[in-house]
C-alpha positions in Angstrom: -128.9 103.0 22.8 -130.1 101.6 26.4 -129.5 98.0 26.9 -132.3 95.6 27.4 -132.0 93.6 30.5 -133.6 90.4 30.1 -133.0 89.1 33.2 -134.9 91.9 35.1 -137.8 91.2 32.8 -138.2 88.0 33.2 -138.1 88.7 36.9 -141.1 91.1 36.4 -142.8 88.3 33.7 -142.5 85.7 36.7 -143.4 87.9 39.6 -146.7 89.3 37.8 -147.5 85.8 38.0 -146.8 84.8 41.6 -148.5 88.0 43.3 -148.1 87.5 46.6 -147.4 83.7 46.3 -148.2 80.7 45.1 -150.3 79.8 47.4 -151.4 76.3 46.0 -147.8 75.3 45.6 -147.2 76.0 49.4 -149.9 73.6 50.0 -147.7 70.0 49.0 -144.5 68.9 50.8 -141.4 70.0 50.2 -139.7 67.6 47.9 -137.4 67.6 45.4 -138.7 66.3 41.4 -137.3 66.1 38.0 -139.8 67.6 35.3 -139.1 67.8 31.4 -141.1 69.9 29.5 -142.2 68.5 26.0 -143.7 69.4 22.5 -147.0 68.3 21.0 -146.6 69.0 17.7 -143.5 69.9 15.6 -141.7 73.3 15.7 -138.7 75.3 15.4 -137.9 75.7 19.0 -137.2 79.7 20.1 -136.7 80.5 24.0 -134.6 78.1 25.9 -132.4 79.9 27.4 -135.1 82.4 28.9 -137.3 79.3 29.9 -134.0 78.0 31.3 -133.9 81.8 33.5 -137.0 81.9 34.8 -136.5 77.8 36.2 -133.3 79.4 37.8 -134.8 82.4 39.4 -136.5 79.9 41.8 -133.4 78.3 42.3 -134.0 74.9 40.3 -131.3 73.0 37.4 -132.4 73.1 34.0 -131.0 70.7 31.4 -131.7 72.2 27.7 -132.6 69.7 25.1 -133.0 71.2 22.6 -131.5 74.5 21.6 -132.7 77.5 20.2 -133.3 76.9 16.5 -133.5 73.7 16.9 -136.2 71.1 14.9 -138.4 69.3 17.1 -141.0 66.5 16.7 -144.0 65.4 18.7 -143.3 64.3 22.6 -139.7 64.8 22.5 -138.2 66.4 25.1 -137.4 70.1 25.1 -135.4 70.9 28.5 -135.4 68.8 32.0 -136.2 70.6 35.3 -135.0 69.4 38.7 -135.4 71.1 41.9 -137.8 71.4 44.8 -141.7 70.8 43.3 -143.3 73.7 44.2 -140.8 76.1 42.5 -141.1 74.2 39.4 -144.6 74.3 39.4 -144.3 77.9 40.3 -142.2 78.6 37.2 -143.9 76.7 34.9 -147.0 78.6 33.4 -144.3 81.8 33.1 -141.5 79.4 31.3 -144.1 77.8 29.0 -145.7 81.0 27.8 -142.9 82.5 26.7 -141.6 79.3 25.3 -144.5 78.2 23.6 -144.7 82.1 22.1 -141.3 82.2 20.9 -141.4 79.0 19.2 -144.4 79.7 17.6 -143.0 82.7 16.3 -139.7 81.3 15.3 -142.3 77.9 13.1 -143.7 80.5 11.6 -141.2 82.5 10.0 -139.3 79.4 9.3 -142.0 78.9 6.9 -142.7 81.9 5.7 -138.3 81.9 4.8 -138.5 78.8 3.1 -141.1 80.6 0.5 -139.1 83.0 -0.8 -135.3 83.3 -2.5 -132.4 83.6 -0.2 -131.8 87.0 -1.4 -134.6 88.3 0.1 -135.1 88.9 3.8 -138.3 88.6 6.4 -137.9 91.3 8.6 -140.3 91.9 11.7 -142.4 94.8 12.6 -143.1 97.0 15.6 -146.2 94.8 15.9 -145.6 93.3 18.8 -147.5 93.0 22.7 -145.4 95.6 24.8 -143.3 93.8 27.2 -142.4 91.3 24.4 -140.8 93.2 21.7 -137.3 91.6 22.4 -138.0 88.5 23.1 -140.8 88.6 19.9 -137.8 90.0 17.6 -135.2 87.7 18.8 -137.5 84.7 18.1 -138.0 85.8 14.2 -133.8 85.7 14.6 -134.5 81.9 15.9 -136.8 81.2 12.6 -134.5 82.6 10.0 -136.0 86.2 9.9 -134.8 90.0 11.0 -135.3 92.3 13.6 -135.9 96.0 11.5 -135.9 98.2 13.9 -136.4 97.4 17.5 -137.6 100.7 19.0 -138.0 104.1 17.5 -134.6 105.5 18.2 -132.8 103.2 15.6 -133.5 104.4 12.7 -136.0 107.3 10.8 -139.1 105.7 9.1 -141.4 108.0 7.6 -144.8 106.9 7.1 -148.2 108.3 5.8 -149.1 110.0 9.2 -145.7 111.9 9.5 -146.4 113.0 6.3 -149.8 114.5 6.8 -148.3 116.2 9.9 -145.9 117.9 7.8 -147.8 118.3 4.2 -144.5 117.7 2.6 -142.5 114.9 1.8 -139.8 116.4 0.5 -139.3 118.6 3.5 -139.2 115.7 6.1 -136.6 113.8 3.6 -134.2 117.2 3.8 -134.5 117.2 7.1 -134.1 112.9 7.7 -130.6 113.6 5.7 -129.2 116.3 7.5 -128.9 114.6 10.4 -129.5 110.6 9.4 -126.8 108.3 7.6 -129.7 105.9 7.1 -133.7 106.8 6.7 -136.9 104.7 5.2 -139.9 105.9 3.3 -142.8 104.5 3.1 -144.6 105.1 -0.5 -148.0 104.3 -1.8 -147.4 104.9 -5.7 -144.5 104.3 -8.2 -144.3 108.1 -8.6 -143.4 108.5 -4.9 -140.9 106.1 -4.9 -139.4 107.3 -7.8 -139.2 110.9 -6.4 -138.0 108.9 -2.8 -135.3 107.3 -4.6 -134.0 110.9 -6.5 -133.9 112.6 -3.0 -131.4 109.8 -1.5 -133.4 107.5 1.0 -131.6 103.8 2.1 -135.0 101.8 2.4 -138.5 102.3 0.0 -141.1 101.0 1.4 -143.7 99.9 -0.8 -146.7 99.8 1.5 -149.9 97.5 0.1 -147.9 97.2 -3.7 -149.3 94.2 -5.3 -146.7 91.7 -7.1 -147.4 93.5 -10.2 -147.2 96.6 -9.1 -143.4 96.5 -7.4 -142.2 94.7 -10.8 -143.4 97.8 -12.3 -141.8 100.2 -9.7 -138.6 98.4 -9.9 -138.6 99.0 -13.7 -139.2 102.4 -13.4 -136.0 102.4 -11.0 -133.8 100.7 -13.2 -134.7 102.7 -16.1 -133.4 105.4 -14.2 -130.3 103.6 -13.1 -131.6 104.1 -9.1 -133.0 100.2 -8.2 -129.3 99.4 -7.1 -129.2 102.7 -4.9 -131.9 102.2 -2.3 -133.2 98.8 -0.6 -136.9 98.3 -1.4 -139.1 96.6 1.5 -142.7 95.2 0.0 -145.5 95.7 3.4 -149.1 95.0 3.6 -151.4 92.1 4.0 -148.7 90.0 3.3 -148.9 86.1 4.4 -148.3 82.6 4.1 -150.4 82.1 0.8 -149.4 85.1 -1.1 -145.2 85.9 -0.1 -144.2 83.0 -2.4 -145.6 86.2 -5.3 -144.0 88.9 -3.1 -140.2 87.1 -3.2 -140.6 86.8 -6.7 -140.7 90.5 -7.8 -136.7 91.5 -6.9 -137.5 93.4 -3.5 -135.2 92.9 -1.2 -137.1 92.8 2.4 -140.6 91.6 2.8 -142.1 92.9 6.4 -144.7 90.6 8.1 -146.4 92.1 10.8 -148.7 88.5 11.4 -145.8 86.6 12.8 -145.8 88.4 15.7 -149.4 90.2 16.0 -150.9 87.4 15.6 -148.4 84.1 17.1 -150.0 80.8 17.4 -148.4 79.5 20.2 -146.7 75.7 20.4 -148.7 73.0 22.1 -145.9 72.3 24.8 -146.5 70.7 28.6 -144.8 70.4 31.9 -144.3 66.7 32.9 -143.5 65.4 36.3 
């Protein structure tokens, strides 16, 4: 697998931003400030150390706070920022949207984690603005959560479209295990994941089950000594109000796509 540079993207992140320079920033004398970025309103804090990156790029000192993971509480300090003003100012929308995301990403599946029993895991989705899958998935790392798979090349998923490619299920699944270790299915009834389960696959996902129906599925499973063979992941128009239900049914993954499709950022600020 390739390895993600997040340096170089950060890079890219701050240079979209500058264009061909800051040209407001070029307009006050050169002298050298301390800054401090703080929060507004509490959070789990997610993207220090990439905040801390993009300060550096310009050449500034960055002293972190508070860490990744961290709790934080209205107007206390996240990070301080020395260096020459116009560089901090430079870096600061780039260093505060990508802080502000990750934390709000990282609150939020703290919250939705703290819903459901230990056992049971939040994992992520491909849902995510391109450019900010890694940074997105390590963020639900920061709040408690999982990454599932990062890009396509980690593992086989096969979902409703890949089977109306094919017109067989069964076919794609003899083909997944000839080459794959590890493969998911996504299934829409308890008939399909029972047939699923028979034909070997690591991860069932039940895609828009309701509470009742997984119990049943997982009964169906046990009754024919397979619910300890596979992992079953429960997907679909799950959220905040409902996952306390979802945790309680036995599945062992519950994928959210909202806590990173749809982030509600921190309220943060750059003070000088």
């Amino acid at each position: 697998m390739l390895s993600f540079n997040s340096k170089k993207q950060l890079a890219q992140f701050l240079a979209e931003d500058i264009g061909k320079g800051d040209i407001t920033s070029l307009l006050l004398p050169k002298k050298k400030i301390t800054a401090k970025i703080i929060s507004r309103e509490p959070a789990i804090i997610g993207g220090v150390t990439h905040a801390k990156e993009i300060f550096k790029i310009k050449g500034c000192n960055v002293k972190i706070l508070k860490k990744d993971g961290s709790k934080i509480q209205p107007n206390q300090t996240v990070m301080t920022i020395s260096g020459n003003a116009g560089k901090i100012l430079t870096c600061e929308r780039t260093a505060l949207n990508l802080l502000t995301r990750m934390s709000g990403i990282a609150t939020q599946t703290q919250e939705l984690v703290k819903k459901i029993p230990k056992k049971t895991k939040i994992y992520a989705t491909r849902k995510t603005a391109p450019g900010l899958r890694y940074f997105d998935k390590q963020a639900v790392e920061i709040g408690g959560g999982k990454k599932h798979r990062l890009r396509l090349d980690e593992m086989v998923m096969i979902k409703d479209n890949h089977i109306a490619v094919s017109n067989s299920l069964e076919s794609l699944i003899k083909k997944a295990k000839k080459k794959h270790k590890k493969f998911e299915v996504e299934v829409e009834n308890t008939a399909d994941a029972l047939l699923v389960a028979k034909e070997g696959a690591t991860i069932i996902m039940l895609d828009n089950f309701t509470p009742n129906q997984i119990k049943k599925t997982i009964q169906v499973l046990k009754n024919q000594k397979l619910r300890n063979k596979v992992l079953l992941e429960a997907s679909g128009g799950i959220n905040s109000k409902n996952i306390s239900k979802y945790g309680k049914t036995g599945v062992d993954i519950i994928s959210v796509g909202s806590i990173t499709n749809s982030v509600k950022g921190i309220d943060m600020s750059l003070e000088i």
